[in-house]
N, C-alpha and C positions, 0 to 999 in steps of 0.2 A: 504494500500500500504506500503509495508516495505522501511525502508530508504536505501538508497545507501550509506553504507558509504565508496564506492570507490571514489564516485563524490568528497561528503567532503574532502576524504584525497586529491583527486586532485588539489580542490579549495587550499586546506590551501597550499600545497605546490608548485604551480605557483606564488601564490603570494609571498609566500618566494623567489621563484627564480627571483619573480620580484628584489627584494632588493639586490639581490647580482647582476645583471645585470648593473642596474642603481648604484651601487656600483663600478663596471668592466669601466662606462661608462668616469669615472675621471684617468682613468688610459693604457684607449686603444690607441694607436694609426694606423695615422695619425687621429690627433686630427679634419680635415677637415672633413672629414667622419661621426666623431660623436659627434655632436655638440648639444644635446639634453640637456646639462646642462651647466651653465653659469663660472665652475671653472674646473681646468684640473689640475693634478699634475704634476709635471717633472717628475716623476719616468716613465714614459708611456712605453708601450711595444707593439711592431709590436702583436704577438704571440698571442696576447689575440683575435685580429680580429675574429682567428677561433671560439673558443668556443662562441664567440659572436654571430657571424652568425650562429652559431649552432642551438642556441637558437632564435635568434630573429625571423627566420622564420618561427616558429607556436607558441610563446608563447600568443603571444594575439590573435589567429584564437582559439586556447584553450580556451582560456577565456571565447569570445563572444560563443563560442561551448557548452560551460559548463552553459553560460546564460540561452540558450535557452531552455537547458534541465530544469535548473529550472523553467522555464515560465509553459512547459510541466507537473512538479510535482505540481505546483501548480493551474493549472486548475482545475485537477483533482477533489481538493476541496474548490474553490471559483470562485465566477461568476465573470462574467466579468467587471462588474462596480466597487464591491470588491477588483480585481485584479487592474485595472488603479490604483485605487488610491492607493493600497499597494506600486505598484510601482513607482509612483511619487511622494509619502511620502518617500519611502528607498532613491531613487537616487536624487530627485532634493534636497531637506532641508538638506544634507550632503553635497551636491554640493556647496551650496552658504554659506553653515557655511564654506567651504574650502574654496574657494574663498576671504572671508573676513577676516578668521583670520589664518591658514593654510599656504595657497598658498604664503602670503605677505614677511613670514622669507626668501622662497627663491628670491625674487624681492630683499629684502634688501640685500642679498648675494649678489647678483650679481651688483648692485648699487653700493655696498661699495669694491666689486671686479674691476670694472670698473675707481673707482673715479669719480665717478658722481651724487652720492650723501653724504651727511655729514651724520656722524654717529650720531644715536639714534632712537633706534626703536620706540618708542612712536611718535617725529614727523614725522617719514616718515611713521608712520600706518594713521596718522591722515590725511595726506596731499594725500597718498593713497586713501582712502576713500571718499576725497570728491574735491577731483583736479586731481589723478590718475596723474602720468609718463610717459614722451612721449615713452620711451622706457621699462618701469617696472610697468608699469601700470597695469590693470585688467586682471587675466588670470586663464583660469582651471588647465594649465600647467599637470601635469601628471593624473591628476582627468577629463579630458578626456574618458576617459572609460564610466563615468557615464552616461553626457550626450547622447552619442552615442548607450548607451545602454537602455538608458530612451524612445528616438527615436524609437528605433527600438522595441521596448514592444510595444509602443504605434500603430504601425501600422502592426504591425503581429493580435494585439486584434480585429480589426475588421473583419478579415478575418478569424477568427479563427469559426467562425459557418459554412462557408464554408467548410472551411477546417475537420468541423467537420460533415460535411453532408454524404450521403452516396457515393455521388461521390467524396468529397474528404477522404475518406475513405479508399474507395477504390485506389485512387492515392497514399494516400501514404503506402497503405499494398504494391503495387506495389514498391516502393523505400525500403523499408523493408525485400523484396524479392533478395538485392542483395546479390549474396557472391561468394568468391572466387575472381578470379581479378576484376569481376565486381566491385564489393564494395571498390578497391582502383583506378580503374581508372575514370568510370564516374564521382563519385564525383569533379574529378580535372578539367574537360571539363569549366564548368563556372568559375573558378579561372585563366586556363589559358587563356580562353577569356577577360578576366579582366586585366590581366598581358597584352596581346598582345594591346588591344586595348583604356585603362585608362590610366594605371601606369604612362606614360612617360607623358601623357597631363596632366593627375591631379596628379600630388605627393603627396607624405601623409603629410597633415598639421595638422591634430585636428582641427581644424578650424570650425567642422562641416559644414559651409556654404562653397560650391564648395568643399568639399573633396570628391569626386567622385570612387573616385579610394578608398579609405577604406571605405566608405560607401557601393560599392556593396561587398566588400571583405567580410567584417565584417558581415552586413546585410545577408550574404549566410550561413556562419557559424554561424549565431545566428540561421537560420532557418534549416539548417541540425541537429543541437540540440534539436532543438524540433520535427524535423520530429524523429529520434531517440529514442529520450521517454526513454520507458523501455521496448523497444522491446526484449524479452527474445532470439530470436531466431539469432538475429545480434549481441546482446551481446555476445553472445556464436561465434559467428561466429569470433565478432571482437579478443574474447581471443584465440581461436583453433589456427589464422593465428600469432602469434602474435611472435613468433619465425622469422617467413620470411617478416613479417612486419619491424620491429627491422633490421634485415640484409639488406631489402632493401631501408630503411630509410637510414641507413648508406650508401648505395651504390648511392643511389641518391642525396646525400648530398656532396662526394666524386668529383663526374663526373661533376655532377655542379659548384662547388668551379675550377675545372681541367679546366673545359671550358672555364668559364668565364675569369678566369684571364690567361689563356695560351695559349686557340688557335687563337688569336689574330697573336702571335709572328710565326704561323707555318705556319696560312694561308691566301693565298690575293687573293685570286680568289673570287668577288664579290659573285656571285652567293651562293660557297660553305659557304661563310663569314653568307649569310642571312640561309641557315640551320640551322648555328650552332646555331646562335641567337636564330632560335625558337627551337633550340632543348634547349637550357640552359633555355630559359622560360620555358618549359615543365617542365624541371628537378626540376628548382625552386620551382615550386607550387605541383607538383607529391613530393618533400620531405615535403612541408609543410602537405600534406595531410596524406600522408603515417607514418610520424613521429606522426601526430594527434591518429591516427587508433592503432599503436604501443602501444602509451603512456595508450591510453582507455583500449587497448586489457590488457597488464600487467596490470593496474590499476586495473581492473574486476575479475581478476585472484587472483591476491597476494591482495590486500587491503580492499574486501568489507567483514569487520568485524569490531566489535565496539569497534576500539582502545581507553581505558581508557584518553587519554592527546584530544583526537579529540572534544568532546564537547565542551573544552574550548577554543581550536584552531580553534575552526570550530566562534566562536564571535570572539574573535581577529583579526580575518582577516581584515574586514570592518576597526577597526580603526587603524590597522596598515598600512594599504593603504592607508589611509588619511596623516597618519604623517610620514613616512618613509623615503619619498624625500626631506621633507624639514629638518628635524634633521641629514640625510646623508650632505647637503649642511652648516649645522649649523657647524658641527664636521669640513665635510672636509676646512673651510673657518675657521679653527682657528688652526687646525693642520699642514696643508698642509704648510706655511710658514715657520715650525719647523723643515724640513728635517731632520725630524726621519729615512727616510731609506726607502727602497722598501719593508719588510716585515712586520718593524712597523706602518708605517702609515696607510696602509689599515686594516690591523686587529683592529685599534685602532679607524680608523672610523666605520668600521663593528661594534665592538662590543658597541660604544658609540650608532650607532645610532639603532643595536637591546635594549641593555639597557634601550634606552630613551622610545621607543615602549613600550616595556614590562611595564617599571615601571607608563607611562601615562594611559596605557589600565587596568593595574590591582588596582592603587592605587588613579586614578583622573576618569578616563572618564566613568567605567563600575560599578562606585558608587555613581555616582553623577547620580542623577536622570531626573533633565531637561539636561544635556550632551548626554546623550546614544542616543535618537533621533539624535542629532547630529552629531553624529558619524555610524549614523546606524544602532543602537541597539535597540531590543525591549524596551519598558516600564518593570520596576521592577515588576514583579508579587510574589504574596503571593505561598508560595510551594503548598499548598493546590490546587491553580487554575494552579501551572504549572504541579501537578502529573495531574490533570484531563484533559488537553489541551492533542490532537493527536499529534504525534510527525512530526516534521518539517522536510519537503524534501530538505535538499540541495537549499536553497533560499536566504543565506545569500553572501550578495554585488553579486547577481545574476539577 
């Protein structure tokens, strides 16, 4: 099976977009809105909302989407018992190394942002660890992802003989068979049942326990990933459409953004009021999917070839996602006091906290040998055993 190295460039570069997002998140306002990190700058700006919602409404349906397909490439050559535990080795022993020593830099930010706890990171790691805070106590905080995605491996694997029977085969050459609008509007059918029926009762927590509302979201989009595969013939389909994809992602992002916040002001006629509602949920989840289908369709088009910088970007991912939120939180809780300005202080966190990435991933974590499991990296192998090894599908923090 040859590699995808569209998927790769995908993965490396969602996750980067993850960093400038959660970068964006110290600086958007109304700061009530996005309350996902515990410091906010004064420099804040109305304007950033957009590109924000731009993005937030499919960067992580990507993600889980992109899981799935690796779950798919790695079937292919490992059973199933093989596979659980590859996956509970990548996702959980990176989880709880972040939990324990990762995750803690941002609780101390935020403790010593609040005044509610005394400075020295040593005793507030220690008193961490084994008394935890009533408020900065234990958390996956943005490493979230993993377990969700641990989950979700874990209960698509036992269905997967089903799934791989002839009747489910057969189902899913049938889903395979979509194209043209088909291929962008069914898809949406179960996300806006999700939207109409979850969202408002379960809100999105991370929480895993009662997250209901991102657990079928996500859960859907892990398994349209592996229904997907390598289907060559939707591949192709998803890059042919990928022009009207693109213009109707913008168009659907547009009307929605238009709805939501304006037709409020024009209309009060009960009735016409609950249309619009389901029409803007429609909208909502028809641009998360349509922008998904977009991003694939180009990706497949211009990227699947063996960019010389991607092997090495394609392992940095994993532990730059581990460390990226907490060195953003590091920087911006030593700078943001210094009112440097609206153009230096962001670039100066940006570039402190890609820096701190880089220089952790290349000079501490991806040469230390009991580290790299830690962070999600294979074991140091001898060249001789990595010329001879098949080459790897798109699996990494997958």
């Amino acid at each position: 099976m040859t590699r995808r190295h569209d998927i790769d460039v995908l993965r490396v570069l969602a996750f980067g977009l993850l960093i400038l997002y959660h970068a964006g998140m110290l600086y958007v306002a109304p700061v009530a809105d996005w309350q996902g990190l515990p410091l906010h700058s004064h420099y804040l700006a109305t304007w950033l909302q957009y590109p924000m919602l731009f993005v937030n409404r499919w960067r992580m349906e990507l993600l889980f989407l992109i899981s799935g397909l690796a779950v798919h490439f790695m079937r292919g050559r490992i059973g199933l018992a093989g596979l659980a535990w590859k996956r509970t080795l990548r996702l959980l022993l990176p989880l709880a190394f972040g939990m324990l020593v990762v995750i803690p830099i941002q609780s101390y930010v935020g403790g010593l942002t609040d005044h509610m706890i005394a400075p020295g990171f040593g005793a507030f790691l220690l008193h961490y660890w084994t008394h935890s805070y009533k408020d900065y106590g234990l958390t996956w905080a943005h490493l979230w992802y993993l377990p969700y995605l641990w989950l979700f491996t874990t209960l698509l694997l036992p269905l997967l003989p089903l799934l791989e029977s002839r009747l489910g085969q057969r189902l899913r050459a049938g889903c395979l068979r979509l194209r043209g609008a088909s291929v962008l509007v069914h898809p949406v059918l179960p996300l806006f049942a999700y939207g109409l029926l979850l969202s408002w009762r379960y809100p999105e927590t991370h929480a895993l326990v009662g997250d209901w509302y991102a657990l079928a979201l996500y859960a859907t989009m892990f398994f349209y990933g592996y229904l997907l595969g390598t289907d060559s013939g939707l591949w192709a389909e998803l890059s042919r459409l990928r022009h009207v994809t693109l213009a109707l992602a913008l168009a659907c992002f547009a009307a929605y953004q238009g709805l939501d916040r304006f037709a409020g002001q024009f209309i009060h006629a009960h009735a016409a009021l609950v249309v619009v509602k389901l029409l803007v949920v429609w909208l909502h989840y028809s641009y998360t999917w349509i922008a998904i289908t977009a991003v694939l369709g180009w990706g497949h088009a211009l990227l699947n070839r063996p960019f010389r910088w991607l092997p090495y970007a394609r392992e940095a991912v994993y532990p730059w996602y581990m460390l990226h939120q907490s060195l953003l939180l590091l920087f911006a809780w030593q700078l943001l006091p210094l009112g440097l300005g609206p153009m230096a202080e962001p670039t100066l966190i940006l570039l402190g906290t890609i820096g701190g990435c880089a220089l952790l991933h290349e000079f501490v974590i991806r040469r230390v040998r009991w580290l790299r499991p830690l962070f999600g990296l294979d074991a140091l192998r001898s060249k001789t055993a990595a010329m001879a090894a098949p080459p790897r599908l798109a699996e990494d923090l997958a």
